[in-house]
C-alpha positions in Angstrom: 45.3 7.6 -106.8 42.9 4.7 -105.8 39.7 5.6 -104.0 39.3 4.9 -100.7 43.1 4.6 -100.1 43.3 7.7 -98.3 42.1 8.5 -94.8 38.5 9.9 -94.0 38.5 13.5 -92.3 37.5 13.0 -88.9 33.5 14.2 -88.0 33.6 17.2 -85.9 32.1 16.7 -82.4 28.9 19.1 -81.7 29.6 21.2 -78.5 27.7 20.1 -75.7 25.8 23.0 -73.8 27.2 24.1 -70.7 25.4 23.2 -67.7 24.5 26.0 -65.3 23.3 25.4 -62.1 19.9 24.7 -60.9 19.0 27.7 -59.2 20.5 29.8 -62.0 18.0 28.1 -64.7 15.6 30.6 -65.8 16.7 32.9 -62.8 17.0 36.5 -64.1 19.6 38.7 -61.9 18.0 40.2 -58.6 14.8 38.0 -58.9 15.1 36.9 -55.8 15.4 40.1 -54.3 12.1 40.8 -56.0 9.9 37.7 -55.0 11.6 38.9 -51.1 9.8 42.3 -51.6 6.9 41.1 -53.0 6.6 38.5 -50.2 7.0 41.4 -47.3 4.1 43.8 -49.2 1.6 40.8 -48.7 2.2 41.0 -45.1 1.5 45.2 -45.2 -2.0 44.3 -46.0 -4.3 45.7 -44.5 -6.2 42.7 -43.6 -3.6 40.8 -42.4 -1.8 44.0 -40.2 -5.5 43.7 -38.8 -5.3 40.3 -38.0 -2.0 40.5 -36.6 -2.6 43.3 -34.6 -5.7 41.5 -33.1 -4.0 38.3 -32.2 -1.2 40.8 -30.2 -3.7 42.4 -28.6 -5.5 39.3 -27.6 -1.8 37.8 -25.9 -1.3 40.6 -24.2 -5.3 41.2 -22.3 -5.2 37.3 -21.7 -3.9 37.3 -18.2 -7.0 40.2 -17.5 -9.3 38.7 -19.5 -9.2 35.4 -17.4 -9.6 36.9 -13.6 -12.4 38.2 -14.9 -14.0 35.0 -16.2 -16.1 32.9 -13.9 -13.8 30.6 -12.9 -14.8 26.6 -12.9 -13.2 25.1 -10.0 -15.9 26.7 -7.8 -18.6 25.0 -9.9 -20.9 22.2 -8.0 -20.1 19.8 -11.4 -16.0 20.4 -10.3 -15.8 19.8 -6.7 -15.3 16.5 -4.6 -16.6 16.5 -0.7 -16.7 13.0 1.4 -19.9 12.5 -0.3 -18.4 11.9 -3.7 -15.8 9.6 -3.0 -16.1 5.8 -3.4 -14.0 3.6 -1.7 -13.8 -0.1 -1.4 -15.5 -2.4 1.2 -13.8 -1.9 5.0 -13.3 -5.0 7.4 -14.8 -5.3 10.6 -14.3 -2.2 13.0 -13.8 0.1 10.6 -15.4 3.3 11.1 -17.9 4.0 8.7 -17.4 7.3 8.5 -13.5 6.8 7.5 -13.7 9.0 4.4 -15.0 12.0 6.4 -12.5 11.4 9.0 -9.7 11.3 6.5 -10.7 14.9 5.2 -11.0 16.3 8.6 -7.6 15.1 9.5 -5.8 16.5 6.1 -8.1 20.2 6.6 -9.2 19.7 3.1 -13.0 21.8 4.4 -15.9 19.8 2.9 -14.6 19.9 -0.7 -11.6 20.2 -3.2 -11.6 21.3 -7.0 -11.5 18.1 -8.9 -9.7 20.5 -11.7 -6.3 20.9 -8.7 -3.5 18.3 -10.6 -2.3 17.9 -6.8 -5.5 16.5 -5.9 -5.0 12.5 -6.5 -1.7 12.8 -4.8 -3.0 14.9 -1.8 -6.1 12.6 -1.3 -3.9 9.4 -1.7 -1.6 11.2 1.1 -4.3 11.8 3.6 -5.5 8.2 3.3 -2.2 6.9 3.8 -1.4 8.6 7.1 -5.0 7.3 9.0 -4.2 4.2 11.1 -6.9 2.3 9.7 -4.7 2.5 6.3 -1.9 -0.1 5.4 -1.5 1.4 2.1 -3.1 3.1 -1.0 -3.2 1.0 -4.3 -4.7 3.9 -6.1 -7.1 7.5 -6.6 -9.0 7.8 -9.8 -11.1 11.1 -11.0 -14.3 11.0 -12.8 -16.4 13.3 -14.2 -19.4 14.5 -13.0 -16.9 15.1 -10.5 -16.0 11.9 -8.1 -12.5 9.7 -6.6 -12.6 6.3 -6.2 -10.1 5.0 -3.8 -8.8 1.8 -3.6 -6.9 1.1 -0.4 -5.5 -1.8 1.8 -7.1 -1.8 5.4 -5.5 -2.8 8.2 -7.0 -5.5 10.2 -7.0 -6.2 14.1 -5.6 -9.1 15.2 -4.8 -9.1 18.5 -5.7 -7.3 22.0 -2.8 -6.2 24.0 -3.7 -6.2 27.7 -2.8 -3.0 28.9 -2.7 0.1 31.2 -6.2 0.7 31.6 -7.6 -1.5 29.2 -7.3 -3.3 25.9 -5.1 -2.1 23.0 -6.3 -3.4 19.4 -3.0 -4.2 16.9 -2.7 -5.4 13.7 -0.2 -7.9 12.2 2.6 -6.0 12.3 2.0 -4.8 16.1 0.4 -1.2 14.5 -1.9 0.4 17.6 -5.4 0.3 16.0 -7.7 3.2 17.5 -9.2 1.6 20.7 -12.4 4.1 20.6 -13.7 1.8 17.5 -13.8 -1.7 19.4 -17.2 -2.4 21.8 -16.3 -4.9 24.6 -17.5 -7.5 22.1 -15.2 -6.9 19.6 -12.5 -7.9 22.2 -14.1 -11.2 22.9 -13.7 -11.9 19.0 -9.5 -11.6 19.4 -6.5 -13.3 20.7 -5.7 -11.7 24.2 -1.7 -10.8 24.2 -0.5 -10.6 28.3 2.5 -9.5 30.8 3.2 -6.2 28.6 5.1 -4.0 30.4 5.5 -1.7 27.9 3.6 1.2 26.5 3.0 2.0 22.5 5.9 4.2 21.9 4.4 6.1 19.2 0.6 7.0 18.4 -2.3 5.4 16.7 -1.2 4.0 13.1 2.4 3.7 14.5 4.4 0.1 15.6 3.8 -0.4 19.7 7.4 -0.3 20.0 8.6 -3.5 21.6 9.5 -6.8 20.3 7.5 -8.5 22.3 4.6 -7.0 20.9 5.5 -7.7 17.3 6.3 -11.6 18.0 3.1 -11.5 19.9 1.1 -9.8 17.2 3.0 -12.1 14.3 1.6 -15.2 16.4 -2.1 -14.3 16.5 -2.1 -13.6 13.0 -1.4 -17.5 12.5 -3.9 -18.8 14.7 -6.4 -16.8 14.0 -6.1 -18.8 10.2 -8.9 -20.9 9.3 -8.4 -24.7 10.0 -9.6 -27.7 8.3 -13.2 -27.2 9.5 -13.0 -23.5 8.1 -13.2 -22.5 12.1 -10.1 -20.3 13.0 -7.3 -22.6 15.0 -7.2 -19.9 18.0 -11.0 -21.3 18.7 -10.4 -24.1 17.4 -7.8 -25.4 20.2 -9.8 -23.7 22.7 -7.2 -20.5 23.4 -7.7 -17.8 25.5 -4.2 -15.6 25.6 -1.0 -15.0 24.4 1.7 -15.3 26.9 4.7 -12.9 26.7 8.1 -13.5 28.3 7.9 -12.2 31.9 11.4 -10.2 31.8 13.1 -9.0 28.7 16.6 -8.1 29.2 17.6 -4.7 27.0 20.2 -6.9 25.2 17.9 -9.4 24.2 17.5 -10.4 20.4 13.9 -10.8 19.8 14.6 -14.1 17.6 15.3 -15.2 21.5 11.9 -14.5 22.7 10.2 -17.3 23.6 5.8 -17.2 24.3 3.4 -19.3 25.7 -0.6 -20.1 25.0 -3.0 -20.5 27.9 -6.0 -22.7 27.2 -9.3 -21.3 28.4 -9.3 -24.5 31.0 -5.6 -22.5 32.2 -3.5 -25.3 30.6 -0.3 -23.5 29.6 1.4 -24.5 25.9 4.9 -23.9 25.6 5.2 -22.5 22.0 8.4 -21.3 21.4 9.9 -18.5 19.1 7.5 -16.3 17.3 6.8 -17.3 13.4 9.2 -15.4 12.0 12.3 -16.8 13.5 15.1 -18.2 11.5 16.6 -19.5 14.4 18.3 -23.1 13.1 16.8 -25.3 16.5 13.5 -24.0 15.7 10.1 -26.2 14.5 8.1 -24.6 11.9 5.0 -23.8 12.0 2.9 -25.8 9.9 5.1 -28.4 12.7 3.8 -27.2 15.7 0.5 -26.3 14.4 0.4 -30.5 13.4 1.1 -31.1 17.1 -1.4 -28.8 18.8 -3.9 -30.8 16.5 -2.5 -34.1 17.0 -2.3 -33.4 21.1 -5.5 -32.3 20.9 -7.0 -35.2 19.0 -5.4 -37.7 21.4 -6.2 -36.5 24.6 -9.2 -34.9 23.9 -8.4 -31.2 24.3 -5.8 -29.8 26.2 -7.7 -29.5 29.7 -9.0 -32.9 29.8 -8.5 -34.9 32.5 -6.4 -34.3 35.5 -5.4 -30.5 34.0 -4.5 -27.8 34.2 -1.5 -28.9 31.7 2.0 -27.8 30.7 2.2 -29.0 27.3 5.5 -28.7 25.5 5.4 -28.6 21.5 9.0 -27.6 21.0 11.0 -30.5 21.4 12.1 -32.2 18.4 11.5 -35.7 19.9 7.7 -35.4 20.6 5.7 -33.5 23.0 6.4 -33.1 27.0 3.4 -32.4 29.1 3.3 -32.0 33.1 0.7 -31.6 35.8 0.7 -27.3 36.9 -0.3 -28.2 39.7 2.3 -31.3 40.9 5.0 -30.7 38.3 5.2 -34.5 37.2 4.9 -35.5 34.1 5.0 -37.7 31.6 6.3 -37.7 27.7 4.8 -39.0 24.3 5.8 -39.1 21.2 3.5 -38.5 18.2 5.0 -39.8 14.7 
């Protein structure tokens, strides 16, 4: 027989090594069981039963422990009076004693823990209800204790010729508080007129009647500064706002109609209050053009031959007649 023309025994293939599984590598039985015991006897220490025992104690005389502390919110370093908070600059008229005022009003005594969480959010609710407050913008703490307070003020512009006297309003025909304006200080504002009504609720609340508000919402844009920086109320020489003299229940207040009296008693037919969408209707920069325009032309609105009625709400030009005779006489100004 030839070598090599017979087949080769096949190699035999080593065994591979079974695996086992991780947690069984080197793992004798009940080891675990063991490291579990051992684990458990640490905690029987007595050090750490000690330790434990303390920190139970400890959780349980916590709520005694603390009455018994001195407590901090009756510190000087932790309260707030009126003394210790800061608010921005007031306008004209306002009290200067409005933070002390707005603590008396809210019962808050003459301090409150600066420690309270409630206290921003009480503090920023007593602002908001005086009536010299439109809103409140914001009330930081700061340590040693103190609140600033920023707020938005309201501010007078008009006098509403009253019942027994003058009542102050702002913009949006709020009552102001009439004890806080000298007989000065009424001389410095648009006079409103023929008010029949009285304010419906109390001070920091709307008068009440739409009249009012129209009224208010037209002294706010004359008392605006005009080209010489002067406001155009004294600039045009006015002296009162003029209501209508009978208001029907069913009246829409974008139907209201007011006048201006001159303080030479010419009377301007104005029209609809600002805020009117009414489609017939000049705006305002329009008829604020043709008070100045009358004015430049003729020399003021009492000159010669007055008292006037002078018409700015015609979309043709201006009308004008004599009070006194009723003629008159048109002119258009382009």
């Amino acid at each position: 027989m030839a070598k090599g023309s017979g087949s080769r025994k096949p190699k035999a293939k080593k065994a591979e090594p079974e695996c086992l599984p991780k947690n069984a590598v080197g793992t004798a039985p009940g080891a675990s069981a063991a490291s579990g015991k051992s684990a458990f006897r640490k905690w029987l220490r007595p050090r750490r039963l000690v330790l434990l025992a303390l920190f139970a104690s400890a959780w349980v005389c916590m709520p005694v422990i603390s009455r018994h502390l001195p407590s901090l919110n009756n510190r000087p370093e932790y309260r707030v009076g009126p003394d210790q908070v800061t608010i921005n600059p007031a306008p004209r008229c306002v009290p200067p004693d409005l933070v002390r005022q707005v603590f008396a009003r809210a019962e808050f005594g003459e301090s409150q823990s600066l420690l309270d969480e409630t206290l921003s959010e009480r503090v920023a609710a007593a602002f908001y209800t005086h009536p010299w407050i439109e809103n409140v913008s914001y009330v930081r703490k700061t340590f040693p204790a103190r609140l600033q307070v920023e707020v938005i003020y309201r501010e007078p512009v008009a006098m509403v010729k009253g019942f027994g006297g003058y009542y102050p309003i702002d913009k949006h025909g709020v009552l102001l508080p009439p004890e806080d304006f000298t007989v000065a200080d009424i001389e410095r504002y648009p006079v409103i007129e023929r008010v029949s009504s009285v304010p419906s609720g109390g001070l920091g609340q709307p008068w009440g009647d739409p009249v009012v508000h129209g009224a208010a919402e037209l002294a706010s844009v004359l008392l605006q500064p005009g080209p010489d920086a002067q406001p155009r109320w004294t600039q045009f020489g006015l002296e009162a706002i003029l209501v209508p003299r009978r208001v029907a229940l069913n009246d829409e207040s974008d139907q209201l109609e007011y006048q201006l009296r001159t303080t030479g008693g010419s009377e301007i037919l104005w029209g609809r209050s600002p805020s009117t969408i009414h489609p017939g209707e000049l705006a305002v920069d329009q008829k604020i053009q043709r008070l100045a325009d009358y004015s430049h032309d003729y020399g003021g609105f009492d000159a010669e031959h007055g008292p006037w009625e002078i018409d700015i709400r015609p979309w043709n030009g201006i009308g004008r007649a004599r009070l006194a005779t009723e003629s008159g006489e048109t002119r258009n100004f382009n």
